[in-house]
ZADO-1210 file (C-alpha; in nm, 4 decimals, padded with zeros to 6 digits):
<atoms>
<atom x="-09.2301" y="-06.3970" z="04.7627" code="UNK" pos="1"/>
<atom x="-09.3581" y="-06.1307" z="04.4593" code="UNK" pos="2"/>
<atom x="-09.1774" y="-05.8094" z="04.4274" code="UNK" pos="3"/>
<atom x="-09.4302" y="-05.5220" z="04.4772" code="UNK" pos="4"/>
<atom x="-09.2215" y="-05.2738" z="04.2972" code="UNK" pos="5"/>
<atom x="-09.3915" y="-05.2696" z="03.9701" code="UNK" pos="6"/>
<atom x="-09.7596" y="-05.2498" z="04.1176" code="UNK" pos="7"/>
<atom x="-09.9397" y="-04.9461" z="04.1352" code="UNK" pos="8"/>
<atom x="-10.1418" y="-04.8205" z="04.4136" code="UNK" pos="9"/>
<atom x="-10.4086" y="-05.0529" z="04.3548" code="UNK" pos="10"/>
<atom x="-10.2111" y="-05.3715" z="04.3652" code="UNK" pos="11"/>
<atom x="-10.1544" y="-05.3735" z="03.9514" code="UNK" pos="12"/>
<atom x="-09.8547" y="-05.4075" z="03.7705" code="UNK" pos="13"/>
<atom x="-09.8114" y="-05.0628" z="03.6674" code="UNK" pos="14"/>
<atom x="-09.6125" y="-05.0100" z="03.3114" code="UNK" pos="15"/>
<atom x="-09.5582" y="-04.6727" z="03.3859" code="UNK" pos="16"/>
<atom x="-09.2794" y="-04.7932" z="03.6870" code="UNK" pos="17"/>
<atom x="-09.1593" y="-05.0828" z="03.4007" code="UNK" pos="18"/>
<atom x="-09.1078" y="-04.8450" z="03.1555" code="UNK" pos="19"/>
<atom x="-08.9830" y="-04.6145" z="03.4279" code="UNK" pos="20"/>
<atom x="-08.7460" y="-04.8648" z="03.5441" code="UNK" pos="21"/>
<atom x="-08.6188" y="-04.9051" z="03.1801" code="UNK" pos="22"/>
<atom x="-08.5604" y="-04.5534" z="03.0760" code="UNK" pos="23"/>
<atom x="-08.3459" y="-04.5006" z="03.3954" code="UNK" pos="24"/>
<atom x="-08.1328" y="-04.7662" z="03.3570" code="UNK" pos="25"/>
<atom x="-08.0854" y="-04.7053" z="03.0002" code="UNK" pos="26"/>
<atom x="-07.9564" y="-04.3357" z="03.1176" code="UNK" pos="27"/>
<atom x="-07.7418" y="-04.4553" z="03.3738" code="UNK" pos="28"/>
<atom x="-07.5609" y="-04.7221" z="03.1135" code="UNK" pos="29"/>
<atom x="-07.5472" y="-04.3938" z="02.8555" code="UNK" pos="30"/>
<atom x="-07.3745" y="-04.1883" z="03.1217" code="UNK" pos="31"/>
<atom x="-07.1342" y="-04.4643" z="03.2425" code="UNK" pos="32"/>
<atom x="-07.0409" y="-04.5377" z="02.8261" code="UNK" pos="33"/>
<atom x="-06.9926" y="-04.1614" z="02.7918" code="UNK" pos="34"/>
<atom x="-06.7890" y="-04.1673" z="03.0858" code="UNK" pos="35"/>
<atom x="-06.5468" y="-04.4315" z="03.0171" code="UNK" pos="36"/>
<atom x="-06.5234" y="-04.3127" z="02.6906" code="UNK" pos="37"/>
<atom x="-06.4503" y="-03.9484" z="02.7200" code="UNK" pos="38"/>
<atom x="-06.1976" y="-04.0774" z="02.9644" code="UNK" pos="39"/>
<atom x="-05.9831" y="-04.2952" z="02.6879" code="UNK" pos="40"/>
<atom x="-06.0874" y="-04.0892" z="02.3461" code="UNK" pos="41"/>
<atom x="-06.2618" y="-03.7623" z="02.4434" code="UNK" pos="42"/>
<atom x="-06.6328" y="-03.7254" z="02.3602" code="UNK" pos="43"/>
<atom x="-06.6490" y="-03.4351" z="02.0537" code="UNK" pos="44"/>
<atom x="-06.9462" y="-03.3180" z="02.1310" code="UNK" pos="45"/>
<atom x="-07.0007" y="-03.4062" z="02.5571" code="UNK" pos="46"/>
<atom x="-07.3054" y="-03.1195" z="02.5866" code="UNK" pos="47"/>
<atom x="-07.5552" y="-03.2977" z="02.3191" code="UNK" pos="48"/>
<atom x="-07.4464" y="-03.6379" z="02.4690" code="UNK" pos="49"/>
<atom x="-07.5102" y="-03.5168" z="02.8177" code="UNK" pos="50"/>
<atom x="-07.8492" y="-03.3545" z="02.6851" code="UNK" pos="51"/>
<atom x="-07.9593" y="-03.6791" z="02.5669" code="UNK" pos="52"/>
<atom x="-07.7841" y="-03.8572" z="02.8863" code="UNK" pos="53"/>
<atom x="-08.0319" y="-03.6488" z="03.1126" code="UNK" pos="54"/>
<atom x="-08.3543" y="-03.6860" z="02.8955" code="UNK" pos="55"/>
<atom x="-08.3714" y="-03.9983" z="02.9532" code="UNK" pos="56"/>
<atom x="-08.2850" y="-03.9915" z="03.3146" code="UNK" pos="57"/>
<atom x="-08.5447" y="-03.6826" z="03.3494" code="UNK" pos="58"/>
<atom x="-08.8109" y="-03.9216" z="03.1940" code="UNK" pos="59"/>
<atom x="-08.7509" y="-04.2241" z="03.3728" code="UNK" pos="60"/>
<atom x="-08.7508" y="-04.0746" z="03.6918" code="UNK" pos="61"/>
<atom x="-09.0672" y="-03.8396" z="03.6231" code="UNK" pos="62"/>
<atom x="-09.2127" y="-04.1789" z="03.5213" code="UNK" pos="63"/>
<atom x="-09.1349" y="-04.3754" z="03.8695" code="UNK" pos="64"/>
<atom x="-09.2293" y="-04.0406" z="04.0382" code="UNK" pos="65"/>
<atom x="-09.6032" y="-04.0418" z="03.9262" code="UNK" pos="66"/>
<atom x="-09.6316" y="-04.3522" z="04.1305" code="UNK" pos="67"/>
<atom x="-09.5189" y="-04.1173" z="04.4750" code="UNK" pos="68"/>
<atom x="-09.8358" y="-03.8999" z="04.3648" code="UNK" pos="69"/>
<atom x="-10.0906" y="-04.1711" z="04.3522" code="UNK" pos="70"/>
<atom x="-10.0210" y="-04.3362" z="04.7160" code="UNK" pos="71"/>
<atom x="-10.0745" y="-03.9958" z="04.7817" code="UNK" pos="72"/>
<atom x="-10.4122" y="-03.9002" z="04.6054" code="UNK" pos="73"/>
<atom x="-10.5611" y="-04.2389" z="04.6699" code="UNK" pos="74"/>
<atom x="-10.4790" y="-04.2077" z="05.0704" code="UNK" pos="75"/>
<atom x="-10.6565" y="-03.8747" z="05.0868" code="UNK" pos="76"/>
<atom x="-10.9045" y="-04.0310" z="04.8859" code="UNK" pos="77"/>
<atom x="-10.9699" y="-04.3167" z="05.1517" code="UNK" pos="78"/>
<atom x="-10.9864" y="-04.0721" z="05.4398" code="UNK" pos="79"/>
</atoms>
């Protein structure tokens, strides 16, 4: 059994849902470090850290988005 979640329209593994993949879960692991820790020591300065938090969640989720936008061009493109 593969797992088809890294392939692309065309059946290739697509680096854009890896690296995707990556950048996501490195925000979500950010986010659940700055919450623990602002909830034993305080974070001093919570906006940057959230600013940073949500670039990389903004990034990695643009990045597995892309791959919702070419099923879509490529089945208009088949029709």
């Amino acid at each position: 059994m593969t797992n088809s979640f890294l392939e692309d329209a065309n059946g290739n593994k697509s680096s854009k849902r890896l690296w995707g993949s990556i950048v996501l879960g490195i925000g979500i692991l950010f986010s659940i470090v700055l919450f623990i820790y602002s909830l034993s020591k305080g974070a001093a300065d919570a906006a940057t850290a959230l600013g940073i938090i949500n670039m990389f969640l903004i990034s990695g989720g643009g990045l597995l988005g892309i791959g919702v936008f070419e099923k879509g061009i490529q089945s208009k493109e088949k029709k």
